[in-house]
C-alpha positions as CSV (number, residue, x, y, z in Angstrom):
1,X,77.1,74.5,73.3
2,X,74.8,73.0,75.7
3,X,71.1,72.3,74.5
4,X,67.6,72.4,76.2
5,X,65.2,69.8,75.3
6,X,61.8,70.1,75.9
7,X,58.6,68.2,74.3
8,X,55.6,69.4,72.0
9,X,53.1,68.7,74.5
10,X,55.0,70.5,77.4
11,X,55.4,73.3,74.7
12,X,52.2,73.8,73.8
13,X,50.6,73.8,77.6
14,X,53.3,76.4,78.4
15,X,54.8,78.7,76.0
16,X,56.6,81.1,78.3
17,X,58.8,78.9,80.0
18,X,59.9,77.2,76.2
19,X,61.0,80.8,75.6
20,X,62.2,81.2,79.0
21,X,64.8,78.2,78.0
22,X,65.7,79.4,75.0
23,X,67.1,83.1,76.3
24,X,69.7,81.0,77.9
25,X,70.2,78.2,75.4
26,X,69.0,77.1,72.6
27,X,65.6,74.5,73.2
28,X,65.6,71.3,70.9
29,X,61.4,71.0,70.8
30,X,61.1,66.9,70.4
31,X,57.9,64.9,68.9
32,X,57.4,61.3,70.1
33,X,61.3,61.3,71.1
34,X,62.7,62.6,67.8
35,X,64.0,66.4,67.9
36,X,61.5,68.2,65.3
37,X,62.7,72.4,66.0
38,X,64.7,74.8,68.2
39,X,63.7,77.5,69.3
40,X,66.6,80.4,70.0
41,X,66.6,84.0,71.2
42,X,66.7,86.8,68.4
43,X,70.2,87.5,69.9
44,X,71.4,84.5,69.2
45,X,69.5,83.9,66.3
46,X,71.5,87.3,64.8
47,X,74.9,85.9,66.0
48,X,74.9,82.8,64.4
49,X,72.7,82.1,61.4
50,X,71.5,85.8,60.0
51,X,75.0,87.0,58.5
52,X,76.7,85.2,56.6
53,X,80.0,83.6,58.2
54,X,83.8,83.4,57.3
55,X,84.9,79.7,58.0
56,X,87.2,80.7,60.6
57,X,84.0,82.6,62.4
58,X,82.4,79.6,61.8
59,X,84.5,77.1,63.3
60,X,85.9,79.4,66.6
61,X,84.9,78.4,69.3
62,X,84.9,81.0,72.1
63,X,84.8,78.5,74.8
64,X,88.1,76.8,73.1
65,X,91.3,76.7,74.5
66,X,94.7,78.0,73.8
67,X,96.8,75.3,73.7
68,X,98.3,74.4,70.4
69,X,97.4,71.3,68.6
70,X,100.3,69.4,67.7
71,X,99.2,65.8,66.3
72,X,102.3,63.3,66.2
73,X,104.0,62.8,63.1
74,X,102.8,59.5,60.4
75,X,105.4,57.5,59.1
76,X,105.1,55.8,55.9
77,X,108.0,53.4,56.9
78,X,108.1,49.7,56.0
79,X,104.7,50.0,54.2
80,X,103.6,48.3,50.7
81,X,102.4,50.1,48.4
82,X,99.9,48.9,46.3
83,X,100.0,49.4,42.4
């Protein structure tokens, strides 16, 4: 997900382009450097943080790919084992 930022000042002198911003992404507001809110469309808003989620709906992402994940095998070999 790719984020906006945009500072308090530049917020407050113009409103409209903050929301703007934040119909096509979601806009990290930042005080003095440090990210303070975000502003989101409604839409988006509904889709991710009204309902409550499943944690497969929670941790698909649609912009994922196909490919399988298939992580080589450990091997305990020729290790001590502490007692």
């Amino acid at each position: 997900m790719f984020l906006s930022y945009m500072t308090s000042a530049s917020f407050n002198q113009n409103p409209s382009k903050a929301r703007q911003a934040a119909n096509e992404n979601p806009l990290v507001i930042t005080d003095h450097g440090k990210p303070t809110h975000v502003l989101v469309s409604y839409e988006e808003f509904e889709a991710n943080w009204k309902k409550p989620k499943s944690i497969a709906e929670a941790l698909y992402d649609p912009n994922g790919s196909d490919l399988d994940f298939d992580p080589p095998w450990l091997s305990f070999e020729n290790r001590e084992i502490e007692v």
